[in-house]
C-alpha positions in Angstrom: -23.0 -18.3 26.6 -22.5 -21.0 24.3 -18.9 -21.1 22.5 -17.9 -22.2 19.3 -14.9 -23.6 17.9 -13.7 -21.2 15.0 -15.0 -18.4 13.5 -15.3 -18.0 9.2 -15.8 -15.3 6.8 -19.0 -15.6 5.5 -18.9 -12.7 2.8 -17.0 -9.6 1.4 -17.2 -6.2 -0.3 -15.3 -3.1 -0.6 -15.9 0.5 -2.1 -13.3 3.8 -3.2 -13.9 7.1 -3.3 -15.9 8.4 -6.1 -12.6 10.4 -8.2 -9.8 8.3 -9.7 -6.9 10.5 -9.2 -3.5 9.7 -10.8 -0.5 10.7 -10.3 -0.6 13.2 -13.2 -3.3 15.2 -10.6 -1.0 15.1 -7.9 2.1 16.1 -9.8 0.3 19.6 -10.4 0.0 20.5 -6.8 3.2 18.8 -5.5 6.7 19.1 -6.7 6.3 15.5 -8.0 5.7 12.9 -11.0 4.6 9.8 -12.3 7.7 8.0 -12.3 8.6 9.7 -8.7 5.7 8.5 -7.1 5.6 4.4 -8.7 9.4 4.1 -8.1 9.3 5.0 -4.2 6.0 3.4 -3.6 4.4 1.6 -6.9 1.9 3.4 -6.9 -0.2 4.2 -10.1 -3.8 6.0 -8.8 -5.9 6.0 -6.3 -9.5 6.8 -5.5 -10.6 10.3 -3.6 -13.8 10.9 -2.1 -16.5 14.4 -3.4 -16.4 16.7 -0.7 -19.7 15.5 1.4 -19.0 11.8 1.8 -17.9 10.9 4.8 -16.2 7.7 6.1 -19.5 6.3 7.8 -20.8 7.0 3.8 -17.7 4.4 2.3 -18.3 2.3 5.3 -22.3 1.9 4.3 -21.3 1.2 1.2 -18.9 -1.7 1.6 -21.3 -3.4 4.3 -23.9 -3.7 2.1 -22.0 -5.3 -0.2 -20.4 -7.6 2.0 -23.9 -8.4 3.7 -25.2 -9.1 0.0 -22.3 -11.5 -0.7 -22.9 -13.0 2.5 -26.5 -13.4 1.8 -27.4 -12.4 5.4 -30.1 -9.1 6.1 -29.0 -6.3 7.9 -31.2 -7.5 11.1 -29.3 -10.6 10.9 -26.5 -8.8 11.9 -25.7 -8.7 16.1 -22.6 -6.7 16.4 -20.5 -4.2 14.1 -16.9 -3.8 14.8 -15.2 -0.9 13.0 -11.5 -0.1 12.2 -10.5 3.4 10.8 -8.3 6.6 11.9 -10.5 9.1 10.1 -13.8 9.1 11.7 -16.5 11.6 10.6 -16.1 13.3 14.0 -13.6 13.2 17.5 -16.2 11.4 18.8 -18.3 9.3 18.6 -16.9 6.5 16.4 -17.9 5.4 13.0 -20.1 2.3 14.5 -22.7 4.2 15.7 -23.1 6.0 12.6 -23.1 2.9 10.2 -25.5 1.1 13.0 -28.5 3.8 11.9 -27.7 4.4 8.4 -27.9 0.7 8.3 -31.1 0.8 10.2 -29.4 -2.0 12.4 -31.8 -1.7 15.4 -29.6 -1.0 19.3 -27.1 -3.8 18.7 -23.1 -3.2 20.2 -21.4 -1.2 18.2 -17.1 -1.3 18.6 -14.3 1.5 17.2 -10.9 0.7 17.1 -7.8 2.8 16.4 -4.6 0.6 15.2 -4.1 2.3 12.2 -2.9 0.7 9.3 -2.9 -2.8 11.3 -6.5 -2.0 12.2 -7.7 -4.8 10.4 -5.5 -7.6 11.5 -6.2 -6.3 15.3 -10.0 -6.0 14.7 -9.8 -9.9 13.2 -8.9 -11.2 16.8 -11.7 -8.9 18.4 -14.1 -10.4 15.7 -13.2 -13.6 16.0 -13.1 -13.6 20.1 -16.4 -12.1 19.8 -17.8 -14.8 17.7 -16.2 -18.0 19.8 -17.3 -16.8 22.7 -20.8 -16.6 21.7 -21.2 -12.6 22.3 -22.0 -12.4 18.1 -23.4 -14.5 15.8 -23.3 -12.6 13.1 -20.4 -9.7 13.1 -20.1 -7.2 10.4 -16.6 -5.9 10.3 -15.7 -2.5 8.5 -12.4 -0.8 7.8 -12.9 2.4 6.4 -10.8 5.3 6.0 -11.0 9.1 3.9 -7.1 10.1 4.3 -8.0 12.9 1.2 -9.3 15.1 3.9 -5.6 15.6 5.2 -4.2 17.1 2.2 -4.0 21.4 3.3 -5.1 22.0 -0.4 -6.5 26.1 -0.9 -9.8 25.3 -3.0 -7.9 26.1 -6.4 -5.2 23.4 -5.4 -8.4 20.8 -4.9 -10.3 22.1 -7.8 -6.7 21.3 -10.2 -6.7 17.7 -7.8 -10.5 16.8 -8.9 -10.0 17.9 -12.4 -12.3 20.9 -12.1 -9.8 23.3 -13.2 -6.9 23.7 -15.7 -5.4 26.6 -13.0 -1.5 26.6 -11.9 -1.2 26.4 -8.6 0.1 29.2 -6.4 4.1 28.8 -5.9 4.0 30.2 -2.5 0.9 26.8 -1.7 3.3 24.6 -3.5 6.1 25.2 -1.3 4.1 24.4 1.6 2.6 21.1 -0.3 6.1 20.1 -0.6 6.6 19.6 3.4 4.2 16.6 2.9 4.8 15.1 0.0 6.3 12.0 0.7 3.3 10.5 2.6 0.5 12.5 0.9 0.7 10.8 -2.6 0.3 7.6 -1.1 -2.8 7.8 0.5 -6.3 7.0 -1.0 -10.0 6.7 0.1 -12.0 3.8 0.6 -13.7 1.0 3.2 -13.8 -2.7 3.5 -16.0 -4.9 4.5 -16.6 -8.7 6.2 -19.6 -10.8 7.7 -17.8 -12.8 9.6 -20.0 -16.0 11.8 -19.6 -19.3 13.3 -18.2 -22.7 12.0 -17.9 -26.0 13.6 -15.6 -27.3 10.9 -12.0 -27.7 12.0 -11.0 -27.2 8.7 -12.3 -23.6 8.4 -12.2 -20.1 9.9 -9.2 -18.4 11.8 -6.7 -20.1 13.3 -4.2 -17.9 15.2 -2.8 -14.6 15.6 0.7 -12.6 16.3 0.2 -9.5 17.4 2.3 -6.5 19.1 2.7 -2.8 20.2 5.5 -0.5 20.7 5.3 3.2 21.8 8.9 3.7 22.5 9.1 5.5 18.9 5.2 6.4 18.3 6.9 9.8 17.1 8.2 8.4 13.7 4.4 8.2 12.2 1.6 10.0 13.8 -0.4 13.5 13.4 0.8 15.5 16.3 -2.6 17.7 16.4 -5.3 18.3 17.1 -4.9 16.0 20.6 -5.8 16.5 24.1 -1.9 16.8 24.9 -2.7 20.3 23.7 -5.4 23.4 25.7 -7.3 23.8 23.9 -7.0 20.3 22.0 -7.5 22.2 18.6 -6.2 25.7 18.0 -5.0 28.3 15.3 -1.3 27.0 15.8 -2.1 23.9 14.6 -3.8 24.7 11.0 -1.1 27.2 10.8 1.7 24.7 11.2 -0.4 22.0 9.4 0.6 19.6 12.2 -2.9 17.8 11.1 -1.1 16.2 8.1 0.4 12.6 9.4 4.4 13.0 9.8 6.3 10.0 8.9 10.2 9.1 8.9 10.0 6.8 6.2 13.2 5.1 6.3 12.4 3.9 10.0 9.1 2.7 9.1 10.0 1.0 6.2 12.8 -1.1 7.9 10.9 -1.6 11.1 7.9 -3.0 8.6 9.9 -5.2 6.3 11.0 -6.7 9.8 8.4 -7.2 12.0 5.5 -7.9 9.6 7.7 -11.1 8.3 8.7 -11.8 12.2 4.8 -11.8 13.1 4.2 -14.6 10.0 6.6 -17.1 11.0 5.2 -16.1 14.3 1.9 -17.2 14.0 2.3 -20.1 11.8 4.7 -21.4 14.3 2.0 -21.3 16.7 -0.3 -23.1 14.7 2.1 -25.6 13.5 2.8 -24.8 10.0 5.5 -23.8 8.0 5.6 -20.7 6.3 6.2 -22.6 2.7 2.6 -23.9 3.2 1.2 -20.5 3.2 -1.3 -20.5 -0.2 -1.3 -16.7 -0.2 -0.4 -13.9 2.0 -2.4 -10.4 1.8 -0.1 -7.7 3.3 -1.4 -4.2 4.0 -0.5 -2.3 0.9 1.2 0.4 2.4 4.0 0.5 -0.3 5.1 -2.2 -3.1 8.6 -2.6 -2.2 7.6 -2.9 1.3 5.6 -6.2 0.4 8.5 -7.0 -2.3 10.8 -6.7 1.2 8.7 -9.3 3.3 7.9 -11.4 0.1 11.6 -12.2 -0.1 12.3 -12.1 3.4 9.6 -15.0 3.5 11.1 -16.3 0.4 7.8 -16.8 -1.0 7.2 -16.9 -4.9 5.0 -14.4 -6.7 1.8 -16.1 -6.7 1.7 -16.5 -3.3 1.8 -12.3 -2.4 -1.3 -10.7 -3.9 -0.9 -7.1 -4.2 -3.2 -4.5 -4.8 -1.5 -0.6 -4.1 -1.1 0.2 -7.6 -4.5 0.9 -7.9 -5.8 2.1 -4.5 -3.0 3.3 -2.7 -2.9 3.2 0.8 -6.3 2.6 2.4 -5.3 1.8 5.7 -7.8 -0.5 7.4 -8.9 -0.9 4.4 -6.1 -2.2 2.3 -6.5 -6.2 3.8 -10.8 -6.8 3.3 -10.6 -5.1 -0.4 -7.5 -7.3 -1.6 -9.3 -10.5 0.3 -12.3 -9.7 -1.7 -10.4 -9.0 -4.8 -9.1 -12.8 -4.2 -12.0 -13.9 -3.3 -14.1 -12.6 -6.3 -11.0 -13.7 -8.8 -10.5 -17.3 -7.5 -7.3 -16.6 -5.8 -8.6 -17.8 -2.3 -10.1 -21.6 -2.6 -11.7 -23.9 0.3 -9.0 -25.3 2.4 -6.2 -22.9 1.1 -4.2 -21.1 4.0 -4.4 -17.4 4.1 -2.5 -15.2 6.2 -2.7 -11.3 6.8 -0.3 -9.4 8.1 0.3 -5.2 8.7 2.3 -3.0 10.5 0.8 0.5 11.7 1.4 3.6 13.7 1.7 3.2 17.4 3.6 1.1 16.6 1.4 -1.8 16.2 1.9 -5.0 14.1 1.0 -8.1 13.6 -0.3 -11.3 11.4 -3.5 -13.3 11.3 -3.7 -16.9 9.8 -7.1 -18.7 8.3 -7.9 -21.8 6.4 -10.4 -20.6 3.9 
């Protein structure tokens, strides 16, 4: 197979969930408010799905976009690579699913599962993909519907989607209350690059930093449904609502505000450039003051972060292709500037990607 030097982002799109919910909505089924929810995480709204879309639906609708700002036809396309946590089913993945709706032919079809550092993970797949000649032209979708964990009765989701004026049931928001701290920040959405070939030394990625560590997986994962379990998916497991994600959130906001600024001075150390040349960085929007703790660990002004959470909330491998094509579209991103991505996930898995645009 022929190999190529680098590999570039030729276009890029993103779509949300139909339903702009703010945190008014939320505040009726948790014990919660406005100012609660944007002083621990900055978030303002975020965008829920109608029940009957499903994450292969967001992830059409991004890729279409992102093919359409790439100017390149769906049968142009010779590999889709997708990141999310919330496929429509165990199995299979969500590739599979956007190949046909996408009437994309037999081409390879790729899932992975890094989380919330799905995005910077799947960049190094794509790009490896692409120099080593096994793509020409990739289309790479990160799309997630997190609404789907929320144990809402139907009248808690009809109060959430504004299709009733109802009080909730005490007893329900007691047991919304266990999962408070990580449902409000969760939104629905997908993301979406075409990503091909360049010659040009002066364009496409350039590096990567990337790590795992398991020892303390516990501190953010769903504990069921899983194959640790017989049978994987049982009674128990609704009961105890152990399908809502469980997060210590003091651990993984210190281990984030860490490691996602180690991994940037990692990989612009192997490239052989200083972190002050940097011409924007595009964290994964997880929480603002978790950005605000990297920006300054970076020491990087304000127009250098770009931040997007306010109005999406957390997307997961979403978060990093909708604020590049926010950039992108708004003139943040020029040729030649020097972009770098970085995340840090449950597993736990973290890293940074760097690109000259």
């Amino acid at each position: 197979m022929n190999t190529q030097a680098y590999s570039r982002i030729l276009g890029s799109g993103f779509v949300t969930g139909e339903v702009v919910i703010d945190n008014h909505r939320l505040a009726r089924v948790f014990d919660t408010s406005d100012e609660w929810i944007r002083e621990r995480s900055g978030i303002e709204q975020r965008y829920f799905v109608k029940e009957g879309t499903a994450t292969s639906d967001l992830g059409v609708g991004a890729a279409k976009k992102a093919l359409e700002d790439a100017k390149v036809k769906p049968e142009e396309i010779d590999y889709i690579v997708v990141a999310t946590m919330t496929p429509d089913h165990y199995f299979p993945g969500v590739g599979p699913q956007l190949q046909a709706k996408l009437g994309m032919g037999t081409i390879p079809t790729l899932d992975i599962r890094q989380q919330c550092s799905g995005f910077v993970y799947g960049m190094q797949v794509c790009d490896a993909l692409i120099r080593s000649g096994a793509a020409k032209r990739l289309l790479f979708v990160g799309c997630e519907i997190h609404s789907n964990f929320f144990p809402l009765s139907k009248v808690g989701w009809d109060i959430v989607m504004g299709r009733s004026d109802a009080k909730i049931d005490p007893a329900e928001l007691e047991r919304n209350n266990n999962h408070r701290g990580v449902l409000v920040l969760f939104g629905d959405a997908a993301g979406a690059l075409v990503m091909g070939p360049t010659e040009d030394p002066q364009r496409g990625f350039l590096g990567y930093s990337l790590h795992t560590d398991g020892q303390d997986m516990k501190t953010l994962y769903a504990a069921a449904p899983g194959f640790a379990y017989r049978p994987y998916n049982n009674q128990a497991h609704i009961d105890e609502q152990l399908f809502v994600p469980q997060m210590e959130g003091k651990t993984v906001f210190k281990m984030a505000v860490t490691k996602m600024p180690e991994s940037v001075r990692e990989v612009c150390e192997k490239v052989g450039v200083q972190v002050s040349e940097l011409d924007l960085l595009v964290p994964h929007q997880a929480n603002l003051r978790i950005s605000a703790g990297v920006q300054k660990s970076l020491k990087l002004p304000d127009e250098k972060v770009y931040n997007n959470i306010q109005r999406y909330g957390n997307t997961t491998a979403a978060t990093i292709p909708i604020a590049y094509d926010e950039c992108m579209k708004a003139g943040r991103i020029k040729p030649g500037n020097l972009v770098c991505f970085t995340a840090l996930g449950a597993g736990f898995h973290w890293g940074a990607a760097l690109m000259r645009a």
